[in-house]
Every structure is written in C-alpha cells, then in structure tokens.
C-alpha positions, 0 to 999 in steps of 0.5 A: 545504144542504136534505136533501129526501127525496122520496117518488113519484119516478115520478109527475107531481110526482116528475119535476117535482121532479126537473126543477126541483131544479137550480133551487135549489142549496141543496137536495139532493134523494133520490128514492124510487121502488116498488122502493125502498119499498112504500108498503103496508109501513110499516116499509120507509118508517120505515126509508128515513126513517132511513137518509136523515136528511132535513131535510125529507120531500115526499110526491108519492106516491098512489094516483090511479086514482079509478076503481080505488079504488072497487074496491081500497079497501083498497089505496087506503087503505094508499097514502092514508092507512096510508103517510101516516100513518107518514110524518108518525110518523116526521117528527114523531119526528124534528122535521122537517116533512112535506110532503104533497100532497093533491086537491080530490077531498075536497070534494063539488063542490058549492060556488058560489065557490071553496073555502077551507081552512076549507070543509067536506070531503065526498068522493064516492068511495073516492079522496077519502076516502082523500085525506082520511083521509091528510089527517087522519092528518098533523094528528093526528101532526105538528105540523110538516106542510103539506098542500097541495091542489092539482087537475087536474094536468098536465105533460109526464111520464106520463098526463094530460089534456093528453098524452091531449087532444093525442093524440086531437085528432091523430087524430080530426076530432070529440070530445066533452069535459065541459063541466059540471065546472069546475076549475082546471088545474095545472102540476106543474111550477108546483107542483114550483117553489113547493115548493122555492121554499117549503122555505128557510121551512118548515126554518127552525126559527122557521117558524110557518104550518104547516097546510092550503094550496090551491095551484092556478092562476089560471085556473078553466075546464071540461074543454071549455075546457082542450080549447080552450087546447090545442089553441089553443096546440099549434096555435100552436107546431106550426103549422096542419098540425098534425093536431090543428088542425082537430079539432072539440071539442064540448061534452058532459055528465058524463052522456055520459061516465059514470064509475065515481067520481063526480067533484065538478062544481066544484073551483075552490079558493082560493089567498089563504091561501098567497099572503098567508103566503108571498108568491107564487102559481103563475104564469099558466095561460096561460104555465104550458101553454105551457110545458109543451107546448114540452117535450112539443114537444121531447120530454121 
C-alpha cells in the first residue's frame, strides 16, 4: 500500500482526490483539513508529518483569492511558500517525495505558444509570486519533489467558473464574459486521477523524473469560449428548458471587467514533458466538462 498524506482536503483538488481514491485500492489516502493543521504553523504540519508517516505527501492546499493577496501578502506567503517550505523540509528528512501543485499565475502571459517548463517566470501579482517562491523553496529542499502546474481549474466542489457560469446563465438573459485571455481549462478531477495514477512510479525508489510538470488539458480557449462549451453541454444534458439555454453570452475585454490582480492574457502551457515521462496526458476537454456537469447534475 501507498500511504498518501494529503494536505487541503477541502479544496477543488482535495475533494477530487477524495473522490477518485477508491479508484486506486493500492493507496490509502489521510486528509488534512485547517482544523487539523494550520498552515501558518510550522510546527503543526512537521508534527502531523510525523505522526502519520506517510510514503508520500500531496499538497492541494493554497491560498487562492488572487485578489485578496494583494492585500494580505504576508499571509499569502506563509500559506504559499512558509508551509511549503516545511513540508518539502520534512520530506526531504524523511526521503520521501512531495508533491505540490502550483499555477500558471507565475508566468507573466505574455508568451505567443504555449509555455514550457524551462520558460522563464514573471508573475504579475502577490498570488504568483507566492506561487513561486513555494516553487523555489521545494527545489532547494527536496530532491524528491514534483511540482505540477496546472490552471483554470474546475470541478463539481466549491467555487469556480463553471459553478458561477451556470449560475448566471440561469438567471440572466444577457452576459458579458473575457474573451482576451486565453487558458487551458482543467478538470480537478482529470488531475486528481493522474496524481494517483502517477504515485506507484513517484514511490518507487529507482524513480528518477522528478522536477517541474505542466499539466492542464488539451484544449486552449478564453473565458467567452468556455462560456459557450457550458452552456452548450449543460443545455445538452438539462435540455432546452433549462433557464440558462437562451442566455446571450457576448464577448467582453479584460478592461471591462477590471480586477485588483492582474491576470496573465495567455496561460496556455505545454504538457509534452509529462506526457513523454509518464505516458499519458489528461483526457479530452470535451469528455472532461461533460463529466463534470453530470455530477453537478446529480447533485455532487
């Protein structure tokens, strides 16, 4: 057995992990959640780390109001980057691997194709820079460490764009949605399933392909677009009664919809390295939204 520990239980990722474990009966999976450890106290996660004993650490656990963080940076820091950091401390004392996942936020969306790995990082606000001195802190520490970057994610737990879309196409005959950033939209339950897809090879002790991962879906489209593929699909499964099926969804600019954080125009990131080191990629974005609106669906 694979004795996962899981830090960020209630998050998009930590529900998805939860949701897709009993796929994989060679991993046992402990959850941690604020009540059980909080993550501005170091000592609480070195001290959880050690009780539990765990083959492995996954840390799905962030602070992501990219907005709030311009005006809690030093909170955002110690949840980014301070928590980080004695996680990947105590992996690397242990020899175990860690995996944390990070965002596209550290680059500055400026690229013209998609970023790779080795493309250099510019973030734009207090939430990216965090992101990456997290980032940084784990390759100092730990040898054993994938860091995994992913974006625009969705899924049917908590809040995000697809829950908020389907809610305003219901109620509103008219929106206005970005359509200059461009992004690849990401199921967390695609990700969840090709982390414990990945975790027979990352505890192995011969593995050798640690580092920095982008992992995101196939499909790159704006926020007007991915409007579009929901309210296409939800209108697909709800049927045309659905209230949200004769929603107008125009086309609106970054400047219409000003924010406190700058958000990068493009984050459109490559997904070769994964693919060529472990064989696989995410599934279709097609199947991947369909997917996840069924459960919205039936209620999960």
């Amino acid at each position: 057995m694979i004795n996962t520990l899981v830090f960020g239980k209630n998050g998009q990722l930590g529900r998805s992990l939860a949701a897709c474990s009993a796929q994989f009966p060679e991993t046992t999976v402990q959850f941690l959640d604020r009540r059980a450890c909080d993550l501005s106290k170091p000592a609480k996660i070195t001290a959880l780390i050690d009780l539990y004993r765990p083959d492995v650490i996954i840390n799905a656990a962030a602070y992501t109001a990219v907005d709030q963080a311009e005006n809690e940076p030093d909170l955002a820091h110690k949840i980014n980057c301070d928590a980080v950091q004695t996680m990947a401390e105590r992996a690397a004392g242990l020899s175990i691997p860690l995996i944390h996942v990070s965002t596209d936020y550290v680059f500055d969306g400026q690229a013209e194709k998609p970023y790779r790995e080795t493309y250099t990082v510019a973030p734009l606000g207090v939430y990216g820079a965090t992101k990456l001195a997290g980032e940084e802190a784990v390759r100092a520490i730990s040898d054993k460490h994938l860091i995994l970057r992913t974006s625009w994610v969705y899924s049917p737990f908590g809040k995000n764009f697809v829950k908020t879309m389907l809610r305003l196409l219901s109620e509103k005959t008219e929106i206005g949605v970005v359509d200059d950033q461009q992004g690849c939209p990401t199921s967390a339950l695609d990700l969840a399933t090709a982390i414990l897809r990945i975790l027979p090879d990352v505890t192995r002790g011969d593995f050798t392909q640690f580092g920095t991962y982008h992992l995101v879906s196939d499909t790159q489209m704006t926020w007007c677009a991915f409007t579009r593929e929901i309210q296409a699909k939800a209108t697909k499964l709800l049927g045309k009664e659905w209230s949200g099926a004769a929603c107008e969804i125009k086309a609106a600019t970054s400047a219409q919809f000003p924010t406190v954080a700058q958000r990068p125009a493009y984050s459109v990131m490559s997904t070769e390295k994964f693919m060529t080191h472990f064989g696989f990629g995410l599934p279709q974005f097609d199947r991947s939204l369909s997917a996840v609106l069924q459960k919205l669906a039936g209620g999960a």
